[in-house]
N, C-alpha and C positions, 0 to 999 in steps of 0.2 A: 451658641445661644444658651442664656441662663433663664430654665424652664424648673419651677419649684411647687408646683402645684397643677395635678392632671385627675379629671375624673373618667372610669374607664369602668365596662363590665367584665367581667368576667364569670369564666362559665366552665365548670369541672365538667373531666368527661362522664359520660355515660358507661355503668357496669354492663358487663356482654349478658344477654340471653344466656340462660339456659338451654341443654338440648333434651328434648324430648325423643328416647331411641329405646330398641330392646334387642338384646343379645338373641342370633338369630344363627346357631352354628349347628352343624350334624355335630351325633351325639351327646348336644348337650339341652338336657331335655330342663324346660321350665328356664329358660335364659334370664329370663326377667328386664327390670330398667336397666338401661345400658348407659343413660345422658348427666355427659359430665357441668359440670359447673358453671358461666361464664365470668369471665376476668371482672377483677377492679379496672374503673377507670380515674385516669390520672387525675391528680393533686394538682391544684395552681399553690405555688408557692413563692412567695416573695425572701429574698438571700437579699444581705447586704453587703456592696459590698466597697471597700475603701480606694479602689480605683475611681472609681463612679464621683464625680460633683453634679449632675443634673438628671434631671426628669425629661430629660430630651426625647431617650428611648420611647417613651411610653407617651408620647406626645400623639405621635402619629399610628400609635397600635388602641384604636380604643373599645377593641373588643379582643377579648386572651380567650380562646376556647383551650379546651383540653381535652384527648383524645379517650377513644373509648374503646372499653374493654374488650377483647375478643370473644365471642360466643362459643360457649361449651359446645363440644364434639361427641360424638358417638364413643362407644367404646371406655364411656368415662373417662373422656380425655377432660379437662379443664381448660379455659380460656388462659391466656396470655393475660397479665395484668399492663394495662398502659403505662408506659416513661409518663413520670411527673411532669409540668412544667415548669421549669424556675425562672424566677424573672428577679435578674438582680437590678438594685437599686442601690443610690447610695447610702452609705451610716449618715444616720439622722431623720433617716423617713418615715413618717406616722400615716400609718394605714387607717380611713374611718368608713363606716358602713353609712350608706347616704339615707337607707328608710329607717336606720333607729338611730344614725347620729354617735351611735356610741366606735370607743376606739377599737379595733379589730387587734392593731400591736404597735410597736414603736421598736422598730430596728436601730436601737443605738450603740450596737457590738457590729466590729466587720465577722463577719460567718455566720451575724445569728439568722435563723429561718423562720417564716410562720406560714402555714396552712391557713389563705384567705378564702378560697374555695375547694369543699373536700367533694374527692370524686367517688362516686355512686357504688355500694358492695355489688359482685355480678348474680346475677339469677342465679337460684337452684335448678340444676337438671331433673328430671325427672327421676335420677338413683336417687336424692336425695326424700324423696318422696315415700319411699317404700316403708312400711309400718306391715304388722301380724295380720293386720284388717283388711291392707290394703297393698297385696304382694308385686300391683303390675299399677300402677299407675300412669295414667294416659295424659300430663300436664308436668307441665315445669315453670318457671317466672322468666319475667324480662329481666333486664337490670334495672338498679335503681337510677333516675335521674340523678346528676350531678348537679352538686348545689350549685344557684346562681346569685350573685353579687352584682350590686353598683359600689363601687367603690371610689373615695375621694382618696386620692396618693399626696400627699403635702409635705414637701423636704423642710427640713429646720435645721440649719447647719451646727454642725456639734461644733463649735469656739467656746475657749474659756471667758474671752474675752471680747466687748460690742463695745466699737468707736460710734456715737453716736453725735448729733449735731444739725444745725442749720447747713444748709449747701453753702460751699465756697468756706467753712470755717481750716479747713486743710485736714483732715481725715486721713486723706485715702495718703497727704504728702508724710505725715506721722507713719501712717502704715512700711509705705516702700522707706523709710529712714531707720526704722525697729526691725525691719524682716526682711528677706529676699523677693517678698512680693512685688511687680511690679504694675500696681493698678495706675488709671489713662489721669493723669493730672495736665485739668487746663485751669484758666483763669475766668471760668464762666459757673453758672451754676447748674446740678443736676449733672456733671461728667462721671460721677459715680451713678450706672443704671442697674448694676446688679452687688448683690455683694463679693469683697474679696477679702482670701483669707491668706494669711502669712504666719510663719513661726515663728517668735520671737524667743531670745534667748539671758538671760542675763550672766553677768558675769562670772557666777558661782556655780554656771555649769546648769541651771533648772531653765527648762523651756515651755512654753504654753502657746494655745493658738488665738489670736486677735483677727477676728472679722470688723472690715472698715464696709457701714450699711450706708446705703444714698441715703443724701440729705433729708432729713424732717422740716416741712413745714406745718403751719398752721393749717387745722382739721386733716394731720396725714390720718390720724386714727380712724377717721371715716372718708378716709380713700381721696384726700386730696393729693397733689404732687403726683409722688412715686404712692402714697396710700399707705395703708397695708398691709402693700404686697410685701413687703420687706421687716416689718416690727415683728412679725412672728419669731425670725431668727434671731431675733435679742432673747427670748424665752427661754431659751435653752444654756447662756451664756450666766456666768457666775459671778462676772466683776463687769459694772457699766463704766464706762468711760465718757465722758460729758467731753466735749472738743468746742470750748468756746471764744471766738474772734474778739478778743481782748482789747483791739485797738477800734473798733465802732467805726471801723473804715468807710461803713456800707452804712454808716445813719442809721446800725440799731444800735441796742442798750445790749449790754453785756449781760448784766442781770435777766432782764425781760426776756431775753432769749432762752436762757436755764432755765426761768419757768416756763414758760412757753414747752419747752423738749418735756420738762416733767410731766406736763399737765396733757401731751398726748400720750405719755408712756401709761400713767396714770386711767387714762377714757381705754385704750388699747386691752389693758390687762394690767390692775392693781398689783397683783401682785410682783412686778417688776420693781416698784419702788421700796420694796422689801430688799432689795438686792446690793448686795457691798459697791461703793461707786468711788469716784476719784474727777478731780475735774481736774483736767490740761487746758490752762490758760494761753491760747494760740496767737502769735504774731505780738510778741511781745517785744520786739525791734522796731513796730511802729509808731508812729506818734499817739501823744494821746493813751498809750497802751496803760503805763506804771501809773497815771493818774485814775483810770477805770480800773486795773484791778484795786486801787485801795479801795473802793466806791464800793467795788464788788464783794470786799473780805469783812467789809461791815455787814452785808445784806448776807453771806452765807459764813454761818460758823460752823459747821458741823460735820465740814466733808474737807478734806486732804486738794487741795490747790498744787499744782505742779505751773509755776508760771514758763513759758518755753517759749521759742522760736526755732518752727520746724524746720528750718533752712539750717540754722548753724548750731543750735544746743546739742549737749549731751542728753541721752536718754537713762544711762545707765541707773540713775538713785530713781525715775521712775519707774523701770523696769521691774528693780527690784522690791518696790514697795509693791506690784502688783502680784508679783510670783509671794510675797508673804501671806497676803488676803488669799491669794490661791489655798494654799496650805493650810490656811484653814477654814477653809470653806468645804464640805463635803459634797459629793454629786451626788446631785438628786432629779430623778424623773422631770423632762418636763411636763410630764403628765401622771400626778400623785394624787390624786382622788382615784380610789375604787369604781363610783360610781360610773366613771365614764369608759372603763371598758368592757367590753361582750364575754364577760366571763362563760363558762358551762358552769351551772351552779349545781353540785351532787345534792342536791335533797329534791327528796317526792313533791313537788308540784303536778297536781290533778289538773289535766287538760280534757278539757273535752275534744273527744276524737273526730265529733260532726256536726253541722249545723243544718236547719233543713227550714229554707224559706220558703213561701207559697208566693210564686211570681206567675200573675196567668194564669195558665192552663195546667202549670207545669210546677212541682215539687223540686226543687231547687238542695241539689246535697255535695257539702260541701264540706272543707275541714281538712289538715295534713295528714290524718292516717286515714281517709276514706280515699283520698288521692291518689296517696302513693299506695298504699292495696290495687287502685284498678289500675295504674299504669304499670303495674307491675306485673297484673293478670294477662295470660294470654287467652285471648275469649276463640280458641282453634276446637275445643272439643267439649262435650257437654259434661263432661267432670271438669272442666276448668271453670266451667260458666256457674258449675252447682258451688263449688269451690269456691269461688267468689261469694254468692248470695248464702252459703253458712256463715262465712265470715262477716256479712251486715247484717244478718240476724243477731250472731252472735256480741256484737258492739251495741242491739238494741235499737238498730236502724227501722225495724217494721214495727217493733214496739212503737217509735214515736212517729212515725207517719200515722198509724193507725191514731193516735191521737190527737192528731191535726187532720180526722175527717177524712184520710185516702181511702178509697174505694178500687176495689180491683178493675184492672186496664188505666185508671188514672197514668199523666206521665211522668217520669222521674227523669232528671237530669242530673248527671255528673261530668263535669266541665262541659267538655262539646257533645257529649255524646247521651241521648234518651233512648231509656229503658219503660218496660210497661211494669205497671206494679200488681205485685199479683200474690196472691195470700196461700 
């Protein structure tokens, strides 16, 4: 089954706890904090890789967790850091994040990697605690949560080369006549349901790869036919190949068909028609054929005609007129705007660390470093719990309750959990 597009979450492990311990030996006097570290938890990581043609795998896995770190030990041992997870896919998969839309990476190297969810650093033990001030410390941290993602997985086949066309114009019979490919040729329309791809070679020893896509009809760009689900994989492709039924066997216009494919590629994504193209004039052994392609080479001057008949022609001067365009064509992303991927951007943008609604009864505090601070606290001892409320003072958190009217015992919430407020 040819599966090219999967939306799936995924969920980095969790860093281990810290251990809270103290060195407790005869003769050794003032042992102090003893609690080691806990582990990182694993990496979700996407590898491409060139065995792979589908999204099959990950069809039916639609949630990837990743394991979590081991919890620091006594004795200053350190946690265990979690195995990553790697999730190979094939070359050509574009990774997108579903709540911003934007690209997370585009694996179009086999071996290249990307970190789609990173796993959580582990707590500090309670050694890591120790200061002049504060020689025995009674607290340590959790680990941090591992990040979580909705992620859309959408394959775009890496081909130099897109056979495009109405059904039945012979595609897929071009395709198996150029390459070793053997895609299902019948005599109906729509027997192409997924794409295939084949190598083709020309004479001089230079080879490239042509993908034969199902047929386009009218409104495929907004999901009629096959939809679609399949023009994506011309995006990625460098040289278009127009496959048009030259003898009007089927009662259409040779012409009207070329626009027709233009004018979805065009509604699909403009910038396809920027793309080097070449038209193979199909079934030119039938009747009727030499009389519409003249018809035809009035109405299109400006693009390279290969007139042919898939059955018995030579491909070879087509071949090689397609591996020249190659040559000088450079590759380029199919995804070349900045804009659209999740970069980390290095300069200082000022976040605010909290926000604090009045819902009810209840003081409402929220924000990603008010967060991850208490999921990270372990509220076990009353220097953890002080430990905590320095560090929302010190963010300015009583400052601005006090300013929205809090009154001591008033109640304060952070995610699931109410706190009294108290001055």
């Amino acid at each position: 089954m040819f599966v090219d597009e999967v939306n799936l979450k995924v969920i980095a492990g969790n860093g281990g706890d810290g251990c809270t311990a103290f060195r407790r030996e005869k003769y050794v006097l003032m042992g102090g904090p003893f609690g080691g570290n806990g582990g990182r938890g694993s990496d979700i990581i996407f590898k491409a890789d060139n065995s792979l043609r589908t999204l099959i795998d990950l069809r039916y896995n639609k949630i990837i967790k990743g394991e979590h770190g081991e919890h620091g030990m006594g004795k200053n041992k350190n946690g265990k850091a979690a195995r990553d997870v790697v999730i190979k896919v094939p070359v050509g998969t574009i990774v997108t994040d579903l709540d911003t839309n934007l690209v997370v990476c585009d694996l179009n190297q086999n071996g290249m990697e990307c970190v789609v969810a990173k796993g959580g650093r582990g707590g500090r033990g309670n050694s890591a605690f120790k200061t002049q001030t504060n020689t025995a410390p009674n607290f340590s941290e959790k680990g941090e949560p591992g990040e979580e993602r909705l992620l859309k997985v959408e394959l775009k086949l890496l081909s130099d080369v897109g056979f495009v066309g109405l059904p039945s114009v012979g595609k897929s019979t071009i395709l198996s006549k150029i390459s070793a490919s053997k895609p299902k040729i019948a005599d109906y329309p729509f027997t192409t349901l997924h794409p295939n791809l084949g190598v083709c070679k020309t004479k001089d020893g230079r080879s490239f790869v042509a993908a034969d896509l199902p047929g386009l009809i009218k409104g495929a760009s907004l999901g009629a036919g096959l939809g679609d689900k399949f023009l994506k994989h011309i995006e990625r492709t460098r040289v278009i190949v127009h496959v048009i039924d030259m003898s009007g066997a089927l009662g259409r216009d040779p012409y009207s068909d070329y626009l027709l494919i233009l004018k979805e590629l065009e509604n699909f994504n403009p910038k396809l028609l920027e793309k080097k193209s070449l038209i193979i004039a199909n079934k030119m052994d039938l009747e009727n054929a030499s009389f519409n392609l003249e018809k035809f080479k009035k109405e299109v001057k400006d693009v390279k005609i290969f007139p042919i008949s898939a059955i018995s022609s030579d491909f070879s001067e087509v071949l090689t007129y397609i591996a020249d365009l190659l040559d000088s064509i450079p590759i380029n992303p199919v995804v070349d705007d900045e804009s659209y991927y999740d970069y980390v951007v290095y300069k200082y943008v000022k976040e605010e660390p909290f926000t604090i609604k009045k819902e009810n009864d209840y003081y409402v505090l929220s924000g990603k470093v008010v967060e991850k601070l208490f999921r990270m606290n372990k509220f076990n001892s009353d220097e953890a719990v002080m430990r905590f409320a320095k560090k929302l003072t010190r963010l300015g958190v009583d400052e601005a309750l006090d300013k929205l009217g809090a009154k001591q015992g008033d109640k304060v919430r952070i995610l699931d959990y109410e706190f009294e407020y108290r001055k």
